[in-house]
C-alpha positions in Angstrom: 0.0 0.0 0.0 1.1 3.2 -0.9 2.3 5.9 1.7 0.4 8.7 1.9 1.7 12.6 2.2 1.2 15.9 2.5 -0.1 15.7 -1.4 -3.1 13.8 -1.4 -6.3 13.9 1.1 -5.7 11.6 3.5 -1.6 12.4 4.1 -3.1 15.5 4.5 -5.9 14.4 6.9 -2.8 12.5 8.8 -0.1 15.2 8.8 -2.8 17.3 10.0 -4.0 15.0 12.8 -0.6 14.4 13.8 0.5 18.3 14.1 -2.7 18.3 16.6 -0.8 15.8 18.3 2.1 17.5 19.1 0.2 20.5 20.0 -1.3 18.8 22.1 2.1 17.1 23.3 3.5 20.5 23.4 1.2 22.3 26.1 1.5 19.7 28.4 5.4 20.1 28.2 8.1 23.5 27.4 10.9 21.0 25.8 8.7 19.6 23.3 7.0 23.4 22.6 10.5 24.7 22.1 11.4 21.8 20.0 8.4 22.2 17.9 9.1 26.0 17.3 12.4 25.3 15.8 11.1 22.8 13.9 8.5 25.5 12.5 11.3 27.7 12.2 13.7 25.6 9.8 10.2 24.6 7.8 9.6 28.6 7.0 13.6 28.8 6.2 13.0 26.1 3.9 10.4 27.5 2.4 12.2 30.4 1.7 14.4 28.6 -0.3 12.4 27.0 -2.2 9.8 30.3 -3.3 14.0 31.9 -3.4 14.5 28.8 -6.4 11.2 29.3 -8.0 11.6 32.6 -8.6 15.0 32.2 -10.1 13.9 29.2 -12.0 11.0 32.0 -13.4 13.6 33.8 -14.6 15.8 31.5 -16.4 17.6 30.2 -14.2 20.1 33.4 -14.1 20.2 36.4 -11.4 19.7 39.9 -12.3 22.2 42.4 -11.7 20.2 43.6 -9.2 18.9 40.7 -7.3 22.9 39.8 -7.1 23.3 43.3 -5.8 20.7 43.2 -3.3 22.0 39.8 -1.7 25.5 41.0 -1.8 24.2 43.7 0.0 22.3 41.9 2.3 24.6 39.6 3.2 27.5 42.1 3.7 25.0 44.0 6.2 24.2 40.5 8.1 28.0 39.8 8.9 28.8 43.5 9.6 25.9 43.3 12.1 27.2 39.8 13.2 30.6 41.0 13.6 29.1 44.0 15.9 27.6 41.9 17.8 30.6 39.7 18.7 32.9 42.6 19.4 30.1 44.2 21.9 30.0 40.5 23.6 33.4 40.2 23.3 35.4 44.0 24.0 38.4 42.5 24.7 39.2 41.7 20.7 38.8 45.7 19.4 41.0 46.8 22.3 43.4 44.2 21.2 44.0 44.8 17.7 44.3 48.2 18.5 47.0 47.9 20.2 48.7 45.6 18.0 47.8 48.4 14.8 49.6 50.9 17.1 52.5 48.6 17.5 52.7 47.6 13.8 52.4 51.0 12.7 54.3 52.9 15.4 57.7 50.7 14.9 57.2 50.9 11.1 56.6 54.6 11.2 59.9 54.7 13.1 62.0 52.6 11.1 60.8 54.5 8.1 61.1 57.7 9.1 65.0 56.9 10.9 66.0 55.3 7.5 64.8 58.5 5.5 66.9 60.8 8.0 70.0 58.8 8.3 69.7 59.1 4.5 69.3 63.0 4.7 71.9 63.4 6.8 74.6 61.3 4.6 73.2 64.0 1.9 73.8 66.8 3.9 77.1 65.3 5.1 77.6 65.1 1.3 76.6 68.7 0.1 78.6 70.3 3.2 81.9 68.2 2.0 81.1 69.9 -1.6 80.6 73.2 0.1 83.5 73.2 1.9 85.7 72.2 -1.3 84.2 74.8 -3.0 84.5 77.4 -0.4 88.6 76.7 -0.3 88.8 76.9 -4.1 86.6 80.1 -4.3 89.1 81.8 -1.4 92.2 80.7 -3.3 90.3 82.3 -6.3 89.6 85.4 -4.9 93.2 86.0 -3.5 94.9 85.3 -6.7 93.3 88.2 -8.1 95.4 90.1 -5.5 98.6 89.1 -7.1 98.7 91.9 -9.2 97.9 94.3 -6.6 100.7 92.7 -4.8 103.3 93.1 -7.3 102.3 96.3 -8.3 103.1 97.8 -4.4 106.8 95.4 -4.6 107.5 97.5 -8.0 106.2 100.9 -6.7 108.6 100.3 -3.2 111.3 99.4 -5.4 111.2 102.0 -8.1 108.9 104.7 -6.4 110.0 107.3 -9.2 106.3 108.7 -10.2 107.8 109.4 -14.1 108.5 105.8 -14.5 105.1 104.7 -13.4 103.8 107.1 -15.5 105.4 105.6 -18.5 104.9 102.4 -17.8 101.6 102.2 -15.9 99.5 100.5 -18.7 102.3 97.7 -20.1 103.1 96.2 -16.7 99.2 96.2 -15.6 98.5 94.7 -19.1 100.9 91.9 -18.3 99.8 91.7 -14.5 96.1 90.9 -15.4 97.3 88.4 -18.0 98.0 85.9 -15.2 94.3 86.4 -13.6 91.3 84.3 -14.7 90.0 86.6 -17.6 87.6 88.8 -16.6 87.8 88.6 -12.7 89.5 92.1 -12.4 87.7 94.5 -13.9 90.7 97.4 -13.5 94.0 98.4 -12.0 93.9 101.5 -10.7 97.1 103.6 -9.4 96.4 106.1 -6.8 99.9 108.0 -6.0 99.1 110.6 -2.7 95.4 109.0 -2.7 94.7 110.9 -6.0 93.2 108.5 -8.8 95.5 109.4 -11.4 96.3 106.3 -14.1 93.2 103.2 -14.6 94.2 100.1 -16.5 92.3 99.3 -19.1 90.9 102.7 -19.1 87.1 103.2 -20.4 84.7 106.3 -21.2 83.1 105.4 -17.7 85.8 106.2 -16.2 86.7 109.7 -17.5 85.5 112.1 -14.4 87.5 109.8 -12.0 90.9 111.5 -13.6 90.2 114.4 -15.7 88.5 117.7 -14.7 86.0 119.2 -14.2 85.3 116.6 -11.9 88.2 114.2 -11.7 91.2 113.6 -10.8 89.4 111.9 -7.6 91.7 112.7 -4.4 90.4 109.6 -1.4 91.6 111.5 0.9 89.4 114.6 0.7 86.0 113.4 -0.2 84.4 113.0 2.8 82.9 109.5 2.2 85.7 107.7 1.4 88.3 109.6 3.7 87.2 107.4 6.8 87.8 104.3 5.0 90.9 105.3 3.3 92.6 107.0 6.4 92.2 103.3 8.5 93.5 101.4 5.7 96.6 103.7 5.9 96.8 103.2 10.0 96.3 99.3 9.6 98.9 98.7 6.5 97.0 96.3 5.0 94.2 95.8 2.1 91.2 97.3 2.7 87.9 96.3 1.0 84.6 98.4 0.1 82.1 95.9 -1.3 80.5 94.2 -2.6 78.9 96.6 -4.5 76.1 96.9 -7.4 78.5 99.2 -9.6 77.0 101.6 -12.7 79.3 99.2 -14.5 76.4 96.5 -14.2 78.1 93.9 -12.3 78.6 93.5 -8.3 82.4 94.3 -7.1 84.7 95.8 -4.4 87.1 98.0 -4.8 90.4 96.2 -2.7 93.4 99.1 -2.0 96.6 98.3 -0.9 98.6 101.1 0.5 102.0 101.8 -0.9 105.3 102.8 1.9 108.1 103.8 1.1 111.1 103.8 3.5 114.0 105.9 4.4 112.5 109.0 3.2 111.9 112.6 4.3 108.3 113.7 4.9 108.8 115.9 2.4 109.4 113.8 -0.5 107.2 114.4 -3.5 108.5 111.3 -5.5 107.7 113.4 -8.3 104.1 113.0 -8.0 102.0 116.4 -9.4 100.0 115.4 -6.4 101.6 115.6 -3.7 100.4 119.2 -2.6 97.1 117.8 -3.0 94.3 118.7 -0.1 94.2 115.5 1.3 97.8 114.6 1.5 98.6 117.4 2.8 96.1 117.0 5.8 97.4 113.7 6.2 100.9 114.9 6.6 100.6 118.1 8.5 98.4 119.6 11.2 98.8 123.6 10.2 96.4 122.8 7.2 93.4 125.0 6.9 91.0 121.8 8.3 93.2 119.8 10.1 93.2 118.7 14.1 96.0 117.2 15.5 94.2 114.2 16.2 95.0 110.7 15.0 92.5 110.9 11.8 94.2 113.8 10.6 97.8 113.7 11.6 101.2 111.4 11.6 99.2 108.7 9.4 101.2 109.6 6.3 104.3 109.6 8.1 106.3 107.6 10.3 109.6 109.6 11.6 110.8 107.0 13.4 110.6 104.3 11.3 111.2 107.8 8.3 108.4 105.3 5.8 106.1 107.7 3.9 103.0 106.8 2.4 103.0 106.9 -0.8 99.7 106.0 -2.4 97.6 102.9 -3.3 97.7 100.7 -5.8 93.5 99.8 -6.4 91.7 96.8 -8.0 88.1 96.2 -9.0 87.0 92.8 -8.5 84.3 91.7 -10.8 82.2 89.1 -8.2 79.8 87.8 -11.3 83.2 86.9 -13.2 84.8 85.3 -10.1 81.9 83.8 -9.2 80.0 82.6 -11.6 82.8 82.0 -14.6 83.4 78.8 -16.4 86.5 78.3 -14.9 85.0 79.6 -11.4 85.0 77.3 -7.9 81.8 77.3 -7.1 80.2 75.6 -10.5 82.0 72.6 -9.3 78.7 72.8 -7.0 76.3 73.2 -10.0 78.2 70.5 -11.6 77.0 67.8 -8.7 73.6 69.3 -8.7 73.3 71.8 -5.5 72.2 74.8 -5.7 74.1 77.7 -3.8 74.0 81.5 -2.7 77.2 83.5 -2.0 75.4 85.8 0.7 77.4 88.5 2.7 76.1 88.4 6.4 75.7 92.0 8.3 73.1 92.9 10.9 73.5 96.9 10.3 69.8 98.0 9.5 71.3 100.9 7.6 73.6 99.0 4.7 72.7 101.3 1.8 70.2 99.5 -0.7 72.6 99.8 -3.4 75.0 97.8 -0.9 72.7 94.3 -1.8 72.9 94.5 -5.3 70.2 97.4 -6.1 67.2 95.2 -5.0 68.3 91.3 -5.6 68.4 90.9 -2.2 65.6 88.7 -0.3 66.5 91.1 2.6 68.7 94.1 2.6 69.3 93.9 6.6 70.3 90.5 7.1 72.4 89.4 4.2 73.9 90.4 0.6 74.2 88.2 -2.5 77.2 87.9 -3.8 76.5 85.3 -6.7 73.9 82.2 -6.9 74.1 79.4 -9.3 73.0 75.7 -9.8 71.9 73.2 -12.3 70.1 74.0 -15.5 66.0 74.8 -14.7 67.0 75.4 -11.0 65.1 77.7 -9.0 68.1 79.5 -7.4 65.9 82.4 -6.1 64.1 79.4 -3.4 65.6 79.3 -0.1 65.2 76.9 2.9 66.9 73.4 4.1 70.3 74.8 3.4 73.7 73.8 4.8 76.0 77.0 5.2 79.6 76.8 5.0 82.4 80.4 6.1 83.6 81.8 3.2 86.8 84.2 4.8 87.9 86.5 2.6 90.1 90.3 3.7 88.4 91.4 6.9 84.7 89.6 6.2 83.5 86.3 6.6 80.3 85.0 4.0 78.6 82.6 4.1 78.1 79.3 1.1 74.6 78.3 1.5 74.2 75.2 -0.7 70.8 73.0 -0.8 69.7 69.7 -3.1 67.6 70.9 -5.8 64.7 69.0 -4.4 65.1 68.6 -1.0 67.0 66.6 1.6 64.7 64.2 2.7 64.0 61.0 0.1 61.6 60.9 -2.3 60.1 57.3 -1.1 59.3 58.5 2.5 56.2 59.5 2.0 55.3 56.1 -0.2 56.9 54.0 2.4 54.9 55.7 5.6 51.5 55.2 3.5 52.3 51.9 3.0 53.8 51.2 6.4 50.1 52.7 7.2 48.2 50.7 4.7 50.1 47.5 6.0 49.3 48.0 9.0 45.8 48.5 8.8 45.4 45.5 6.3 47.3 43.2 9.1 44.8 44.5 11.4 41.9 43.8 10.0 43.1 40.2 9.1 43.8 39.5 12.6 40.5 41.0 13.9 38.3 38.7 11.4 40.1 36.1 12.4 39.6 36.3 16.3 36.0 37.4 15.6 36.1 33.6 13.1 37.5 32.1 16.0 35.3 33.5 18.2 32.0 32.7 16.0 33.2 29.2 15.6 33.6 28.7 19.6 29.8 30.2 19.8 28.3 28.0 17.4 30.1 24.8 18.7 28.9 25.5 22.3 25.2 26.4 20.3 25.6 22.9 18.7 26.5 21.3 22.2 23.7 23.1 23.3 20.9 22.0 21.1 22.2 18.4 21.0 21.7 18.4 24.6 18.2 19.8 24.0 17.3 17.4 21.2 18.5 14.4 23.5 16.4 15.9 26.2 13.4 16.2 23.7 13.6 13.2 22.3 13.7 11.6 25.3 9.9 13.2 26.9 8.6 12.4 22.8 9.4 8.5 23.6 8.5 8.4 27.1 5.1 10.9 26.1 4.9 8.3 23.0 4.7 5.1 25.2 2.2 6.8 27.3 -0.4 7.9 25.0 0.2 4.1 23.2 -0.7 3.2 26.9 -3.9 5.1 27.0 -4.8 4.2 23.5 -4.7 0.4 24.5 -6.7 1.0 27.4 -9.2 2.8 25.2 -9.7 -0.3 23.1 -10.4 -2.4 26.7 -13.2 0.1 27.0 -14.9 0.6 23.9 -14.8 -3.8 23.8 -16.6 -3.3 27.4 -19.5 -1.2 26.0 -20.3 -4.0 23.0 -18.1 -3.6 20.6 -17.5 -6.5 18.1 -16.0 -8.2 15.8 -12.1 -7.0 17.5 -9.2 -9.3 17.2 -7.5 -10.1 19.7 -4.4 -9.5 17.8 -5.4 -6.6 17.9 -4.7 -6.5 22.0 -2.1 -7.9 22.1 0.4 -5.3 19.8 -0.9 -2.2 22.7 2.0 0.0 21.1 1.6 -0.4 17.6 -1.7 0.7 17.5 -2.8 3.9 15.0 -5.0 6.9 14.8 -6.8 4.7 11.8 -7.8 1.8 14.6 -9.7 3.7 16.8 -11.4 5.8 13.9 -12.2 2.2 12.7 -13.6 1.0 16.2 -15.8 4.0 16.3 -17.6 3.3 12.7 -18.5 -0.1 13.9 -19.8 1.1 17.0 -21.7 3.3 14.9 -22.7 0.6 12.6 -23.7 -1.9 15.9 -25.6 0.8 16.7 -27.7 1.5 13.9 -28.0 -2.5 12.9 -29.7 -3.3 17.0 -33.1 -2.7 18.2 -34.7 0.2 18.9 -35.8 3.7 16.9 -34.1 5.4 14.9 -33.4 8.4 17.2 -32.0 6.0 19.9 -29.6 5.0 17.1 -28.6 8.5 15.9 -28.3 9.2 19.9 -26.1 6.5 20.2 -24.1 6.9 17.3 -23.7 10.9 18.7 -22.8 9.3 22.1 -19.9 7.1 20.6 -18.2 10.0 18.8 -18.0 12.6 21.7 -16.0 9.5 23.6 -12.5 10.8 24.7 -9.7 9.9 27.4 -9.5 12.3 29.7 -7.2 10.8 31.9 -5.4 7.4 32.7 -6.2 6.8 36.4 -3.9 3.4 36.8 -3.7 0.1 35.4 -6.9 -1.7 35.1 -9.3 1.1 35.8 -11.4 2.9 33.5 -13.4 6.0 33.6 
């Protein structure tokens, strides 16, 4: 015989019957009512699935885009929510892997950052050993421009006869700047008794520094260069004025080196035109109209003891954008290995003259003066910052080399490596946070498992011992309804008390119907009997061997 299900009528009729059953079952006991609910709950998840199937069969078996989105979306929402939920249960985990993303990214951050430092400093190690090279090549430079100043005051001491200098001014300057970097001195200049009388090469801008009505130019009368000139005298030694933006269009200093000559009377003209000039002659005596004894005016020309009389100085002017910026010049050895570098003059007098920082290419006229810049082609030598300064000594002044990268110091790949030192970091963390909150998840659903195994064993255990109880009653309901008349039951029938169906007592009750309507008596009797058989029900079993 074929079994019947939830299909056809009477599996129906039986499922049906039976879910009274456990109803039934279920009131009279919370295991089997909590059983039953899950069971109702997997049936509706099941269900799910299936309309979830029939609707993707309905549409050819393939997803949309947006059905695909919508469960991605769903599902992304349910393990973010799950994941929540675990880390409120469970604090201990966040607070962990932050710690370990500080860790991870702190060390990083500072083995990053202390790599790309030691490796600024080696380039600033670098660029200072440049500067430094350059700085002694650019003072050696400089100070072999004064050779011909130099040999020009040996030749005036030796031969101090003003005719012969006069004669042979221009041949032996020609040949002096000869042995000079071309172009680094602009001029010679001799200057007997302070009065600019003879330039070397001469040039129409010079014209009212010797010849009237302006020229010749006596130092030691004009009244802004008189100072200068009268200490240079005092010290014996070279005395610069500069560096300064000249009308010539170039940035120089004038360098003088005063000119004695000994055993001599204070008297001695050397043959000069000049020598009863204004400002000698206040140099040499007090009785001039304008002089004070005083030290400014007086004995600085002469020395009676040691009988050495000044003579006059021998001048040069330096051409700074030739010296320093040349072909041949120091410094582009620093252009040439890819710093950039400003020649800057210190000074901290508020009141240098504006002209004094090269007539406006200065960043700031009271704190420093450029003397040159330079660097590699497409450098922006006008940008200052992250420099490494080296002295620069030249006569009586100190400069300054500033040199800087033409990028910067630091490396290019710190800021890659810290964002991926960061990124890193954050990936490891998360890895290690899913995996706890896996871990975690897994522990949950093993003890839920051990849990609902324990209930199911529990459950199953009241469904037998209810089952064998209610076969119990159902046994003794066949003792009774054989005791009110029934016949025709087996005794076979007795005999198997627990494998006795719903289907055998429906069938008792139709023959007790059927007894009934086949005996004596009216119909209505009948119909009151058959009425009386179906409202029978067990209401309780009272013991073994009793009925109610």
């Amino acid at each position: 015989m074929e079994k019947p299900n939830g299909d056809h009528p009477a599996g129906a009729a039986e499922t049906k019957q039976d879910n009274s059953n456990l109803k039934a079952i279920a009131g009279a006991n919370p295991l089997v009512a909590q059983a039953l609910n899950q069971i109702q709950q997997n049936e509706g998840a099941y269900q799910m699935e299936r309309l979830g199937l029939a609707n993707r069969s309905s549409t050819g078996g393939k997803d949309t885009k947006r059905s695909r989105a919508r469960r991605g979306c769903t599902a992304a929402f349910s393990y973010v929510k799950v994941v929540g939920q675990t880390l409120r249960s469970n604090l201990w985990v966040p607070v962990l892997v932050f710690i370990l993303f500080g860790l991870m990214c702190g060390l990083g951050l500072w083995g990053v950052i202390a790599a790309a430092d030691n490796e600024a400093d080696k380039r600033r190690n670098t660029a200072i050993g440049a500067a430094q090279d350059a700085a002694k090549g650019f003072e050696i430079q400089l100070r072999e421009t004064f050779i011909p100043m130099f040999t020009m005051d040996i030749l005036v001491r030796q031969n101090p006869d003003w005719d012969h200098w006069n004669a042979s001014f221009d041949s032996t300057a020609a040949e002096l700047l000869g042995k000079v970097t071309n172009g680094s001195l602009w001029n010679i200049q001799l200057q007997p008794h302070g009065v600019n009388t003879r330039i070397h090469p001469y040039r129409t801008e010079d014209y009212d520094q010797i010849y009237p009505p302006k020229g010749p130019l006596d130092i030691l009368q004009d009244p802004i260069r008189r100072a200068g000139a009268l200490s240079i005298i005092r010290s014996r030694d070279i005395g610069v004025n500069g560096p300064l933006y000249l009308v010539q269009g170039f940035l120089g200093a004038f360098v003088r080196q005063p000119i004695f000559v000994s055993n001599v009377s204070i008297n001695t003209t050397f043959g000069s035109p000049n020598a009863y000039f204004p400002g000698i002659q206040r140099c040499l005596r007090c009785d001039v109209p304008g002089g004070t004894p005083n030290t400014d005016t007086c004995n600085v020309c002469y020395n009676p003891t040691t009988r050495e009389r000044f003579w006059g100085f021998v001048t040069i002017l330096i051409n700074y954008n030739t010296v320093v910026g040349g072909s041949d010049a120091r410094l582009a050895a620093i252009t040439r290995k890819g710093y950039v570098y400003r020649l800057v003059r210190p000074t901290s007098n508020t009141s240098v003259p504006y002209e004094d920082c090269m007539c406006g290419k200065c960043a700031n006229p009271q704190s420093e003066c450029w003397i040159g810049r330079g660097g590699p082609p497409g450098a922006d030598t006008h940008k200052n910052g992250h420099e490494v300064s080296v002295p620069v000594e030249v006569p009586h002044a100190t400069w300054l080399l500033l040199v800087r990268a033409e990028g910067d110091w630091t490396p290019s790949w710190r800021a890659g490596l810290i964002g991926g030192v960061v990124a890193l970091s954050v990936l490891l963390s998360l890895l290690i946070l899913m995996f706890l909150v896996a871990a975690l998840q897994q522990r949950e659903a093993l003890q839920a498992t051990r849990a609902a195994n324990e209930q199911l064993n529990k459950t199953t255990a009241v469904l037998i011992e209810e089952k064998e109880r209610r076969d119990v009653l159902l046994l003794r309901q066949y003792d009774l309804i054989a005791c009110l008349g029934t016949r025709g039951t087996h005794s076979s029938d007795k005999k198997d008390g627990k494998g006795i169906s719903m289907d055998r007592v429906e069938e008792v009750r139709r023959q007790i119907a059927a007894n009934a309507q086949g005996g004596d008596g009216a119909s209505g009797e009948a119909s009151a009997a058959a009425s009386g058989i179906d409202a029978i029900q067990t209401l309780e079993l009272l013991g073994e061997g009793t009925f109610g």
